[in-house]
VMD Tcl script that draws the C-alpha trace (Angstrom):
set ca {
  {61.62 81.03 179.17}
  {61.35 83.88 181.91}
  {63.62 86.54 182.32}
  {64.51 88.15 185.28}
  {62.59 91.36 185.65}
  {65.50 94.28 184.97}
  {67.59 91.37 183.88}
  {69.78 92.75 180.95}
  {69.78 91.18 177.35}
  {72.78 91.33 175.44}
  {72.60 92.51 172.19}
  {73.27 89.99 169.33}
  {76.38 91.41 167.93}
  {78.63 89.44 165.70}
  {78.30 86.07 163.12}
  {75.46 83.81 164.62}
  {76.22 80.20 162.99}
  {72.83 78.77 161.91}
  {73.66 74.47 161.96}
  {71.56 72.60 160.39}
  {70.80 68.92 161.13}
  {69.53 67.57 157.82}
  {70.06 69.55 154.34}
  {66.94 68.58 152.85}
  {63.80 70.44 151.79}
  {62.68 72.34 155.32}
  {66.48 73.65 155.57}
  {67.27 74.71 152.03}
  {63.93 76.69 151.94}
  {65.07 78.51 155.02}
  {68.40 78.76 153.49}
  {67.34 79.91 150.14}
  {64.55 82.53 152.04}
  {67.28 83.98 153.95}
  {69.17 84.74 151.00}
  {66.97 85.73 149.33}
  {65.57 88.18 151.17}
  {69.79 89.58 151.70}
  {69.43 89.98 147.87}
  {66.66 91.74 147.90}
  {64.38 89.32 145.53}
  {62.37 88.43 148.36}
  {59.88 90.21 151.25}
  {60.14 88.22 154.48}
  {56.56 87.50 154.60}
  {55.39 84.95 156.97}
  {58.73 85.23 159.38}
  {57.67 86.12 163.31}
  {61.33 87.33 164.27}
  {61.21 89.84 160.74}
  {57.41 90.78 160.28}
  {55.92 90.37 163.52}
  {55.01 92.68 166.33}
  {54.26 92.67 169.90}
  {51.35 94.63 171.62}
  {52.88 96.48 175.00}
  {50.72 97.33 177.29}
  {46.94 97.94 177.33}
  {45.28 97.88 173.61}
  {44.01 101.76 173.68}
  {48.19 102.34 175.03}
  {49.02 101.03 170.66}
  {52.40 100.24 171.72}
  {52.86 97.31 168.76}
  {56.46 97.72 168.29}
  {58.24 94.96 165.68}
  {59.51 92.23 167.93}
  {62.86 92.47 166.09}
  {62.68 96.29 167.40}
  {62.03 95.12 170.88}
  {64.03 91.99 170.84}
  {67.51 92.10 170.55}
  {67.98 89.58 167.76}
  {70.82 88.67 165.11}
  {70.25 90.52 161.53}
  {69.75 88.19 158.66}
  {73.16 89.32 156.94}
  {75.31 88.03 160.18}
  {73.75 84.74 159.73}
  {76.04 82.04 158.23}
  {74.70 78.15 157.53}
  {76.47 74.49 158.32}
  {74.91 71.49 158.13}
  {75.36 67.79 158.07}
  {73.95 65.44 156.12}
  {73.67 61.60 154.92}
  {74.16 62.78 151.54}
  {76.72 64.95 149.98}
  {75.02 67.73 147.46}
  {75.43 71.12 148.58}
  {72.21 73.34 149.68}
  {71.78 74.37 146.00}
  {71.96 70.95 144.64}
  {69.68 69.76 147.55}
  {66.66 72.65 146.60}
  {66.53 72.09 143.50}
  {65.98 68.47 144.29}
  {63.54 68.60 147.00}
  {61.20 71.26 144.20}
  {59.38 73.16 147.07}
  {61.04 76.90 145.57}
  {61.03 77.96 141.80}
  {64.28 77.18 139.75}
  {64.29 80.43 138.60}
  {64.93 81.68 141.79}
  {67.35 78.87 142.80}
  {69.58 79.61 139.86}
  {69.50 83.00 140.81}
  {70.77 82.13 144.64}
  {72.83 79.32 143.40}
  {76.09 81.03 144.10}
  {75.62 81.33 148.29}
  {73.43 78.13 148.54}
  {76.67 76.26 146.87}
  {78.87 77.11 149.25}
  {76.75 75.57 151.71}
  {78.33 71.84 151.44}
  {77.10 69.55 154.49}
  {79.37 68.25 156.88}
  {79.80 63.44 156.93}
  {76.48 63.03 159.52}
  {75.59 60.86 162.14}
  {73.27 58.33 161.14}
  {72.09 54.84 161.41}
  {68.91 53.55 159.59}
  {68.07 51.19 162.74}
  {66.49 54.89 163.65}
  {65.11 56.06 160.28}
  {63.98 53.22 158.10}
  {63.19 54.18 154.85}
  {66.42 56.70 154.80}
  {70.31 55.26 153.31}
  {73.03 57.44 152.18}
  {77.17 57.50 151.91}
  {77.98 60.80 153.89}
  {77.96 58.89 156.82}
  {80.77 59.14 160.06}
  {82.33 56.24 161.11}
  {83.78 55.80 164.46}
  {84.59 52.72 167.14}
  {81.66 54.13 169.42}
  {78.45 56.85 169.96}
  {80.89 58.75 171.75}
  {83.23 59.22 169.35}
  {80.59 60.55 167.06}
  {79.80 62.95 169.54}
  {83.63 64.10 170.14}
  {83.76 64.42 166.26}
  {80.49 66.67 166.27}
  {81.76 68.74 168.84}
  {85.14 69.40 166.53}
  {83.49 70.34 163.61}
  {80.98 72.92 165.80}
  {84.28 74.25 166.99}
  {86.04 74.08 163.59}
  {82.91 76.05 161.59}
  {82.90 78.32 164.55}
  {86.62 79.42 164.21}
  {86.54 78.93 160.20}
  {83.56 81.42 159.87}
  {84.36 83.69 162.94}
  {81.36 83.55 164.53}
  {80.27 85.13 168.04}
  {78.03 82.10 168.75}
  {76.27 79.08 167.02}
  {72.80 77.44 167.48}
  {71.65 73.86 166.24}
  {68.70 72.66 164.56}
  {67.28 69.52 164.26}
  {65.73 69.67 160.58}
  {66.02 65.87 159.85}
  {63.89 62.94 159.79}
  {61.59 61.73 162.23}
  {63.06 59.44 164.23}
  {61.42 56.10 165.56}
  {59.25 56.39 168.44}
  {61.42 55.57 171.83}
  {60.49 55.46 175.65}
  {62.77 57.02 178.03}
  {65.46 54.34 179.43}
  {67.46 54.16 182.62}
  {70.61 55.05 180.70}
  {69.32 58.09 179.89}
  {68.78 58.83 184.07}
  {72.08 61.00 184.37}
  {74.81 62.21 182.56}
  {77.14 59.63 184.32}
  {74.97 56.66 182.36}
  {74.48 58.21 179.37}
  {77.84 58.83 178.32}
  {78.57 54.97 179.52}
  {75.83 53.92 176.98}
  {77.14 56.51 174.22}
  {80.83 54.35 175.02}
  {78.74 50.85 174.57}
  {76.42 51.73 171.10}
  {73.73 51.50 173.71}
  {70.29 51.27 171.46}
  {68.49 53.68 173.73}
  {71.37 56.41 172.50}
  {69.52 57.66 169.17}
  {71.86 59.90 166.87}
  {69.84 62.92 167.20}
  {70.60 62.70 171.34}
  {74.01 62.67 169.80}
  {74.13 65.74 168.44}
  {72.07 67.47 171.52}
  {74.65 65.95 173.65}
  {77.39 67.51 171.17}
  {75.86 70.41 171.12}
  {75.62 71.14 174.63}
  {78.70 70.15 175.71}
  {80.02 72.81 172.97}
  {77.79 75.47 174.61}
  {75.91 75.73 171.80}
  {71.59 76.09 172.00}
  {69.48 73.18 170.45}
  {65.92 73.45 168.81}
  {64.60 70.52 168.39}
  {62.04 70.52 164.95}
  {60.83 66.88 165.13}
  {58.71 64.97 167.85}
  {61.82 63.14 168.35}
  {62.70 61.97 172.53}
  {65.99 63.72 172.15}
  {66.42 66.29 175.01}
  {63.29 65.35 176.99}
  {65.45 63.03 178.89}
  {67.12 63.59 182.97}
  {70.79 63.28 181.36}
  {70.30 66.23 178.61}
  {68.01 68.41 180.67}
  {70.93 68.16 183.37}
  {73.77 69.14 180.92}
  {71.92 71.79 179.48}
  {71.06 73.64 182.86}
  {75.02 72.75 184.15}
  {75.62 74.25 180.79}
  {73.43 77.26 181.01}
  {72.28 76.79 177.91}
  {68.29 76.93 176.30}
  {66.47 73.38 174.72}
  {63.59 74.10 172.48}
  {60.91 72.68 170.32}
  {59.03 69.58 169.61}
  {58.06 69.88 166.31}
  {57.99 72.03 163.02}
  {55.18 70.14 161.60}
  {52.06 67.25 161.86}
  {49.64 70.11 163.02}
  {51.79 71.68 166.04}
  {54.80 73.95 165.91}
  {55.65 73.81 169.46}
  {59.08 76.06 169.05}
}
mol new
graphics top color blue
foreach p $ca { graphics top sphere $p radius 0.5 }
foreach p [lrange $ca 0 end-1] q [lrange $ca 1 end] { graphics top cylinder $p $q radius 0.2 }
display resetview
């Protein structure tokens, strides 16, 4: 990303809505990190945005500022969590499950990670094989799925009063897939989205969804998703930032 040289950042003031594609093990352990470092039982060790710095300048000059000094950047209490998911436990019920952080320290979060209850998701195993669950949307077309997306991002929005929202995708891998001539230009895309086009996988549905609500997308899988004409178009019409390949398999390219 560049930034215009004297180009002014606004400060992050306000809510920022953290939503979450996929409740399972990488998003509760964010979850659960967050709060716990907001209660205090936890150092954010590891975190770039909390613990890292940024050299300025020449190395004799040591200007190393914290880049959430030097950045401005939303505070971990004004974040609040959504997510969707194919199945229906809550963020608490989903850690415990997926066994990556202590009980102990579960139990002693379970109170805020509760209240984090995913939204009916998107899905369709023709994309994720060995994955089946029952909080699944239904709806006549991929477009529709898409329209109901961008309700809920507006619903959670309003419901939580937040200043602005970003997505993740913390889900599955999807299968592999070339880039199609539906995915070209907006125009076709949304076409294919209306005909259950196979080239249309869900997580382009929720990019599109996102996008169209304004909303920035970081992409954590090595999924095709936004590295296709019709999304890069909307988000530039939309002026708003695409990110990230992967979280894992070697390369976090965030």
């Amino acid at each position: 990303m560049s930034v215009k040289k004297g180009a002014e950042i606004a400060p992050a003031k306000g809510k920022l809505g953290v939503l979450l594609v996929g409740l399972g093990a990488v998003s509760t352990t964010f979850i659960a990190g967050v709060e716990a470092i907001k209660e205090g039982l936890a150092e954010p060790i590891g975190s770039l945005t909390q613990m890292g710095a940024i050299r300025l300048g020449k190395r004799t000059d040591n200007r190393v500022p914290r880049i959430k000094k030097f950045v401005p950047l939303a505070g971990l209490n004004d974040l609040v969590f959504g997510a969707w998911d194919i199945f229906p436990d809550s963020a608490y019920e989903a850690a415990m499950h997926a066994g990556v952080l202590e009980k102990d320290l579960l139990t002693k979060l379970k109170k805020p990670l509760q209240k984090v209850k995913p939204m009916k998701a998107v899905f369709d195993q023709t994309y994720v094989k060995r994955l089946s669950g029952t909080n699944v949307k239904q709806g006549k077309n991929k477009f529709e799925l898409a329209k109901q997306l961008i309700d809920e991002i507006a619903e959670f929005k309003r419901k939580n009063k937040c200043d602005r929202l970003v997505m993740i995708w913390a889900a599955s891998t999807e299968i592999f897939m070339k880039p199609h001539t539906v995915h070209r230009n907006l125009q076709t895309f949304e076409q294919a989205m209306r005909e259950n086009h196979k080239a249309i996988a869900p997580s382009m549905i929720y990019a599109y969804a996102a996008l169209q609500a304004g909303v920035p997308f970081a992409n954590g899988a090595p999924n095709l998703t936004v590295d296709i004409p019709a999304l890069m178009d909307l988000a530039n019409k939309k002026g708003v930032a695409v990110c990230g390949k992967d979280f894992k398999t070697g390369q976090t390219l965030m």
